[in-house]
VEXDREN-2710 file (C-alpha; in Angstrom, 1 decimal):
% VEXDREN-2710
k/r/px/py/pz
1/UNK/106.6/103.9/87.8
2/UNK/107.7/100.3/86.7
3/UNK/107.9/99.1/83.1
4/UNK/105.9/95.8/84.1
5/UNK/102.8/97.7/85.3
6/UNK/100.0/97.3/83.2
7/UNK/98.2/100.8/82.1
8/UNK/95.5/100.3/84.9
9/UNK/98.1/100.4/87.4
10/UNK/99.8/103.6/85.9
11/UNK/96.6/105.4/85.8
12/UNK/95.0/104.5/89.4
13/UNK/94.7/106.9/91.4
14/UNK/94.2/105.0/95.2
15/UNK/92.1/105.8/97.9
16/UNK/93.7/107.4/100.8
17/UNK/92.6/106.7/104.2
18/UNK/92.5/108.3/107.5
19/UNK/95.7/108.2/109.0
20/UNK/96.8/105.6/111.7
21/UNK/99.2/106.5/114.0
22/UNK/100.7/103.6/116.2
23/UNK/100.1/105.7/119.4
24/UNK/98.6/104.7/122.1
25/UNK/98.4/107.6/123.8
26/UNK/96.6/109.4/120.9
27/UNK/92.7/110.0/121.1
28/UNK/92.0/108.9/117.4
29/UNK/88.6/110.9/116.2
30/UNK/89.6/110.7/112.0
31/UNK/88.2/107.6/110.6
32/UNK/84.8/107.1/112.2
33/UNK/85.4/104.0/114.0
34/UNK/83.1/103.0/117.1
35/UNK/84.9/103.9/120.3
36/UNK/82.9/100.5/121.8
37/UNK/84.0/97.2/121.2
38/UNK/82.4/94.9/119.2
39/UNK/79.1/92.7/121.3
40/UNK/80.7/89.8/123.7
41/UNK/78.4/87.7/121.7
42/UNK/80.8/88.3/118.8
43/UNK/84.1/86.8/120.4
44/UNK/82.3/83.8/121.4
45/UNK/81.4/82.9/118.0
46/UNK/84.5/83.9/116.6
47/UNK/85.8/81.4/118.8
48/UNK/83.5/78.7/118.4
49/UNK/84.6/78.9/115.0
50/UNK/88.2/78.7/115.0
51/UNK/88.9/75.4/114.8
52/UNK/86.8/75.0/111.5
53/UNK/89.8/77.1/109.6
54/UNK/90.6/74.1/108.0
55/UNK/87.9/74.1/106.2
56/UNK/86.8/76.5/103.3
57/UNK/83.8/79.1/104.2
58/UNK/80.5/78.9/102.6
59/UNK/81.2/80.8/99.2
60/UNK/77.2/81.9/99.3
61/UNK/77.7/82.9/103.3
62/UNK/73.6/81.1/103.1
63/UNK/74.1/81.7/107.1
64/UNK/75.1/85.2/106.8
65/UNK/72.5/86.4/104.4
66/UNK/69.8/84.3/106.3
67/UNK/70.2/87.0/109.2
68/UNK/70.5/89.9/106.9
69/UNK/67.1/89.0/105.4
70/UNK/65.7/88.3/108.8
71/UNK/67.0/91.6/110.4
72/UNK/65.6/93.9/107.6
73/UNK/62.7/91.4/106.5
74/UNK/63.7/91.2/103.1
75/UNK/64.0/87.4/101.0
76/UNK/67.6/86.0/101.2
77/UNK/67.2/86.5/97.6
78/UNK/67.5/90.1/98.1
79/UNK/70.9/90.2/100.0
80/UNK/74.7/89.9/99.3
81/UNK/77.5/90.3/101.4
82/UNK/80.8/91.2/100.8
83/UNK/84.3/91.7/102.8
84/UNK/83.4/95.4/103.8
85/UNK/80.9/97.9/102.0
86/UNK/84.0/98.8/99.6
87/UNK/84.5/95.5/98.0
88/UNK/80.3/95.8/97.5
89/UNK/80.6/99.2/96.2
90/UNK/83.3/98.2/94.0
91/UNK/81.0/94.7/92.8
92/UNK/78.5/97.2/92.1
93/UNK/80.7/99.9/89.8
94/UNK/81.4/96.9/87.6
95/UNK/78.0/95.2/87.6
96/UNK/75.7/97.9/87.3
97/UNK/78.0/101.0/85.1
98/UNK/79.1/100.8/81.9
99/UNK/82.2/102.4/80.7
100/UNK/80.0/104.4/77.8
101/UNK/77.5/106.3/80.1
102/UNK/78.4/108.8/82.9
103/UNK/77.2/108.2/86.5
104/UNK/76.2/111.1/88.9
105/UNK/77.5/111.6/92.2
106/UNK/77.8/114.4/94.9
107/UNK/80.9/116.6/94.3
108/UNK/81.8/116.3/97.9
109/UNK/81.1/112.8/98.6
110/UNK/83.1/109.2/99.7
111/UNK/86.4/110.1/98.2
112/UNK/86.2/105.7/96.9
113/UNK/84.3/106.5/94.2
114/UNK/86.2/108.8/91.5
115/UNK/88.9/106.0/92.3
116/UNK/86.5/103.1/91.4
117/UNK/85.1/105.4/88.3
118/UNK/89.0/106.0/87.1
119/UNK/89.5/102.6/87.7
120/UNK/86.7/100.9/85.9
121/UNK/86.6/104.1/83.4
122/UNK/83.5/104.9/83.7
123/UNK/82.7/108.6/83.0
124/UNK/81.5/110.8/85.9
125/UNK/79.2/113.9/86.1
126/UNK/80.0/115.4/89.8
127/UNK/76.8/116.9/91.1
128/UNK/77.6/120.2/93.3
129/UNK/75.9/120.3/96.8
130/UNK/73.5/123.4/97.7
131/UNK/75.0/125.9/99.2
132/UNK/74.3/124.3/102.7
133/UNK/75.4/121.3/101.3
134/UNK/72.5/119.3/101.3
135/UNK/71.6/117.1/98.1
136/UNK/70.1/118.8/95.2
137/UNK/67.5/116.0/94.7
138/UNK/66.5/117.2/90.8
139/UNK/70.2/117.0/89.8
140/UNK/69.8/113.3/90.0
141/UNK/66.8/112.8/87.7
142/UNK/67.8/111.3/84.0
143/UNK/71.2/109.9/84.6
144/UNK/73.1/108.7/81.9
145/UNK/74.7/105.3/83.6
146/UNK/73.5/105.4/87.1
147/UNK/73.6/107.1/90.5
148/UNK/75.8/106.8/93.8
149/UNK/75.6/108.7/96.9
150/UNK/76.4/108.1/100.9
151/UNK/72.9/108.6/102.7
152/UNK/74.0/110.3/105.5
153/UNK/76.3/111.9/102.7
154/UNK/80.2/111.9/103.9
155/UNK/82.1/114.1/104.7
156/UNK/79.2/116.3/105.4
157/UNK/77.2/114.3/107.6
158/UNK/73.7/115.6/105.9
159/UNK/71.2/112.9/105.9
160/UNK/68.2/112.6/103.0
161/UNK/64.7/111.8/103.4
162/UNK/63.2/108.8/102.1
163/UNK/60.9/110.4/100.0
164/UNK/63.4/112.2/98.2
165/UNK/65.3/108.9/97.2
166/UNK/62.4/107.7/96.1
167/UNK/61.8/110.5/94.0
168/UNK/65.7/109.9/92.7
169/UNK/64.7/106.5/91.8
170/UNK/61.4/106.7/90.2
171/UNK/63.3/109.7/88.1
172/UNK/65.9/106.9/87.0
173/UNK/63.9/103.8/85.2
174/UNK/66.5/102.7/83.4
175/UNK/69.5/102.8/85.5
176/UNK/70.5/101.5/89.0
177/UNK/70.4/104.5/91.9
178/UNK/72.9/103.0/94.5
179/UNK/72.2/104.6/98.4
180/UNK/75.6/104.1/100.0
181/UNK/73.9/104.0/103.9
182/UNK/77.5/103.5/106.0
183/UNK/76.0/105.6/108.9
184/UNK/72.6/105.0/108.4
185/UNK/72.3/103.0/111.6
186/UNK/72.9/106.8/113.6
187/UNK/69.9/108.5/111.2
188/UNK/66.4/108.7/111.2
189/UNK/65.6/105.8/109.0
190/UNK/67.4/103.5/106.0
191/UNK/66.4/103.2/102.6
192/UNK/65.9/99.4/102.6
193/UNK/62.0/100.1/102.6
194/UNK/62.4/101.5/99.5
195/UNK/64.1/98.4/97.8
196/UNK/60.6/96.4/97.3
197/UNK/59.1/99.6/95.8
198/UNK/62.0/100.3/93.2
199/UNK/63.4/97.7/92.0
200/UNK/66.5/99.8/90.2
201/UNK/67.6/100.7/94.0
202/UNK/70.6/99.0/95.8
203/UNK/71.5/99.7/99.5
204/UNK/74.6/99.1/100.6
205/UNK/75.6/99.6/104.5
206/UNK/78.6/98.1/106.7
207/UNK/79.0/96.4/110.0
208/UNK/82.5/98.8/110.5
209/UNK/80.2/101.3/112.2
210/UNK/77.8/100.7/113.8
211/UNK/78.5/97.5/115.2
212/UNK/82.5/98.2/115.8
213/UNK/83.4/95.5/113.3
214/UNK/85.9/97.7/111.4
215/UNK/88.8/95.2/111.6
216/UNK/86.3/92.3/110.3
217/UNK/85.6/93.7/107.1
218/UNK/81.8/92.7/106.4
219/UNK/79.5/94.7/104.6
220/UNK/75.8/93.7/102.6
221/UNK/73.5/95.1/99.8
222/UNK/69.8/94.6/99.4
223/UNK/67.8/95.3/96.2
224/UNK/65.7/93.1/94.0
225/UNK/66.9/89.7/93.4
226/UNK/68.0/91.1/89.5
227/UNK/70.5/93.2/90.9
228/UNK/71.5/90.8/93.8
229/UNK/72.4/88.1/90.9
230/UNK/74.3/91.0/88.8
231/UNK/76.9/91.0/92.7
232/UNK/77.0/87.1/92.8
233/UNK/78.0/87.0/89.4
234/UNK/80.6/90.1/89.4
235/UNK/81.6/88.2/92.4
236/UNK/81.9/84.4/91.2
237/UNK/83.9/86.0/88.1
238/UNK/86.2/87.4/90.8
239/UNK/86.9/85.7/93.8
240/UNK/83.9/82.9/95.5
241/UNK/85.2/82.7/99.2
242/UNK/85.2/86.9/99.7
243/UNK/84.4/86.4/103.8
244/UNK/86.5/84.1/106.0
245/UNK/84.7/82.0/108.4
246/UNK/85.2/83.9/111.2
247/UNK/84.0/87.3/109.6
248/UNK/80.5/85.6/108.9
249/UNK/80.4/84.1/112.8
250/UNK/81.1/87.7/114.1
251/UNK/78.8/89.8/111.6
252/UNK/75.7/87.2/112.8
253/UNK/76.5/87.1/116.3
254/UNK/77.1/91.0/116.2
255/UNK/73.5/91.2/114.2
256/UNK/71.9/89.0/116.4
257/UNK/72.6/91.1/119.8
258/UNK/70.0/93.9/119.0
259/UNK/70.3/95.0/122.9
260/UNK/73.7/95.7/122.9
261/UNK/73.5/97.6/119.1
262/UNK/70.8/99.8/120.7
263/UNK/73.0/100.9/123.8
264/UNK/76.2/101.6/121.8
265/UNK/74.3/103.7/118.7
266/UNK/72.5/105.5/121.4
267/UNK/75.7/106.2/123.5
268/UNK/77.2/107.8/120.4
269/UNK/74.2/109.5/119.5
270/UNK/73.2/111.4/123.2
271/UNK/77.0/112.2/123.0
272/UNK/77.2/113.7/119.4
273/UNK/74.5/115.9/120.4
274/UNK/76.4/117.7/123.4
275/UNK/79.4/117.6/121.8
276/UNK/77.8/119.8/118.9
277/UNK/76.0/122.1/121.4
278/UNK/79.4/122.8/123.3
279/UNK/81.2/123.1/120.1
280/UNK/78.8/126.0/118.6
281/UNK/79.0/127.7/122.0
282/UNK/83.0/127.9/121.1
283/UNK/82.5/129.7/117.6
284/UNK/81.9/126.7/115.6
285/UNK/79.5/126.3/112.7
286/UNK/78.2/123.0/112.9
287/UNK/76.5/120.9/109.9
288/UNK/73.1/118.7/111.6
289/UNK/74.9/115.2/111.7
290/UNK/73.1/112.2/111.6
291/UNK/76.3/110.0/111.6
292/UNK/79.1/109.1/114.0
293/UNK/80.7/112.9/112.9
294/UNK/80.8/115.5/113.0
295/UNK/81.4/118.0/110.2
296/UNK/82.5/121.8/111.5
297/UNK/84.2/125.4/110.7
298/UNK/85.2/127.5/112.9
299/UNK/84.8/131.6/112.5
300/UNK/88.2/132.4/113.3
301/UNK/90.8/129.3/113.3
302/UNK/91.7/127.9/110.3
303/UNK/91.0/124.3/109.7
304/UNK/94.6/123.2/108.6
305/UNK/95.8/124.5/111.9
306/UNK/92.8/123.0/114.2
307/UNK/94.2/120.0/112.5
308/UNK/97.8/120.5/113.2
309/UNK/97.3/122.0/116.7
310/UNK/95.2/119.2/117.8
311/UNK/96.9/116.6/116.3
312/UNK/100.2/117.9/118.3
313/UNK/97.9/118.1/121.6
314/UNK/97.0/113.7/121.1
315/UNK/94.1/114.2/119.5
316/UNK/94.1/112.9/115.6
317/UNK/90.8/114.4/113.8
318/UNK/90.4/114.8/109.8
319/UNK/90.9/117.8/107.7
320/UNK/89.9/117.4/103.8
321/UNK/92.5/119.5/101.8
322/UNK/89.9/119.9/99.0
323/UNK/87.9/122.8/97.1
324/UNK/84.8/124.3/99.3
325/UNK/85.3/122.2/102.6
326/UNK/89.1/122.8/103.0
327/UNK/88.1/125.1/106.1
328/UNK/86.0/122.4/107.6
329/UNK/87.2/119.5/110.2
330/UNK/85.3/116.3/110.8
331/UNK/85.3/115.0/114.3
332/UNK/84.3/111.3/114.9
333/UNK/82.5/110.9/118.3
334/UNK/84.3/109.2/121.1
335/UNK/83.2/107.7/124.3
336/UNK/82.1/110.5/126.5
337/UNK/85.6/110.5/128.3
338/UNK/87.2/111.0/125.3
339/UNK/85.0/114.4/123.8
340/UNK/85.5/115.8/127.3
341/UNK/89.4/116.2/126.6
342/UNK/89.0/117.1/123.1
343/UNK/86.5/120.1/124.5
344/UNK/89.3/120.9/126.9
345/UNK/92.0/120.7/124.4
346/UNK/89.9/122.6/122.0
347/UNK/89.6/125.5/125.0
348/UNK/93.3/125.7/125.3
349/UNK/93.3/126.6/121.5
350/UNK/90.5/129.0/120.9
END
């Protein structure tokens, strides 16, 4: 502790992310990134951008949230973008909670929000899962200040119907429900929909994903233009060039190749369902994923030491030291190559 921190910085308490080993050896399956790379499409705009550096971006990204709108048919009006879903999310703790009223959210959830509630001191009431840890939709009727939750819900990979969240919103009049939708693209169906029906409800969702843009950092929200203005002006108070020219080129060019997103979600998705069919013929009790995970015990071996075991084998996954899941491991799915060798290094220690 330093005596020039201010009290904000004495009582923070970060976010800690999956670790990253400089290995190259290592088959990384802990922080849900794409095992494809990014579309061509997106180096050659990157590219064609690069010698406009000299020159500030667009601080409303008009370009960006053009093809947002187009994508999801929503008005421009009803889209922001930000550098990665967590700088949204983080927009959207201070534009849409107040300090005074308590929020709900899962009590096994995206470990970013208690830091953003600490952080912004807003109040918290932590909603515990059912015991097969799917949403308990009632429990999130009449909040105080608002409500957050990952839809499919992480670490658990359990994804909610839509006509639950509706229900969540409709039951929430006065306060903003926020659908947190970083996997969505791997599930049944998003929430956007939803947006011109309730106009209280924000999406947010990422182009880390699904479209292997984790080291670009863009993410978006869509809702009703009210809550879209709240962002832009949390945002203008804050910082007015939050994407860098070349983020922006990549995210459209990456949004704008809808054949390649198709063959890559797919390839994850045919390969997250074998790799959960030849994981519960080796003991394990597998939670239904409809993300890029998955999210598994195992009858006999401890967690902590599937961890450690596989982590000294080359193969990194993530184990969640925390109450009710600390016996569960979460598996992000690889290329194809990649799950084989984790199934045989799995083999060698069960």
């Amino acid at each position: 502790m330093s005596k020039f921190w201010s009290k904000a910085v004495e009582h923070a308490k970060p976010y800690v992310p999956g670790e990253q080993l400089n290995d190259p050896g290592i088959i990384k399956l802990n922080t849900n990134e794409n095992p494809y790379p990014p579309s061509p499409k997106v180096r050659e705009a990157i590219n064609l951008e690069i010698e406009r550096l000299h020159l500030y971006p667009d601080p409303k990204a008009d370009a960006l949230n053009n093809t947002v709108a187009a994508y999801y048919g929503v008005a421009k009006e009803q889209v922001f973008v930000g550098n990665g879903s967590d700088e949204v999310l983080a927009f959207s703790f201070m534009a849409f909670f107040d300090q005074g009223k308590k929020i709900r959210y899962p009590a096994i959830t995206y470990s970013f929000y208690p830091v953003y509630a600490n952080l912004f001191h807003i109040p918290v009431e932590e909603v515990p899962l059912n015991r097969n840890f799917s949403l308990p939709v009632e429990a999130f009727f009449q909040s105080e200040g608002g409500v957050i939750f990952p839809n499919p819900n992480a670490p658990t990979s359990r994804y909610l119907n839509l006509d639950a969240i509706k229900e969540i919103a409709e039951n929430n009049p006065d306060n903003v429900v926020i659908i947190d939708e970083a996997y969505v693209d791997f599930a049944k169906e998003s929430a956007v929909e939803l947006t011109i029906q309730c106009e209280n409800l924000l999406v947010i969702q990422t182009l880390s994903k699904s479209r292997s843009l984790a080291g670009l950092r863009v993410g978006f929200a869509i809702g009703h233009p009210n809550l879209i203005e709240g962002l832009n002006r949390i945002k203008d108070s804050f910082n007015s060039y939050t994407i860098d020219r070349l983020a922006m080129a990549g995210a459209r060019a990456s949004i704008l190749d809808k054949e390649y997103f198709k063959e890559t979600t797919a390839k994850i998705i045919y390969t997250r369902e074998w790799v959960k069919e030849e994981m519960k013929k080796r003991g394990f009790h597998v939670l239904p994923s409809q993300t890029n995970f998955l999210f598994a015990c195992h009858y006999q071996k401890s967690a902590s030491q599937l961890y450690e075991d596989l982590k000294e084998d080359g193969v990194l996954i993530r184990h969640f030291n925390k109450p009710k899941i600390d016996n569960y491991i979460r598996i992000t799915i690889g290329t194809d190559e990649q799950m084989k060798t984790f199934i045989k290094k799995l083999d060698k220690l069960i």
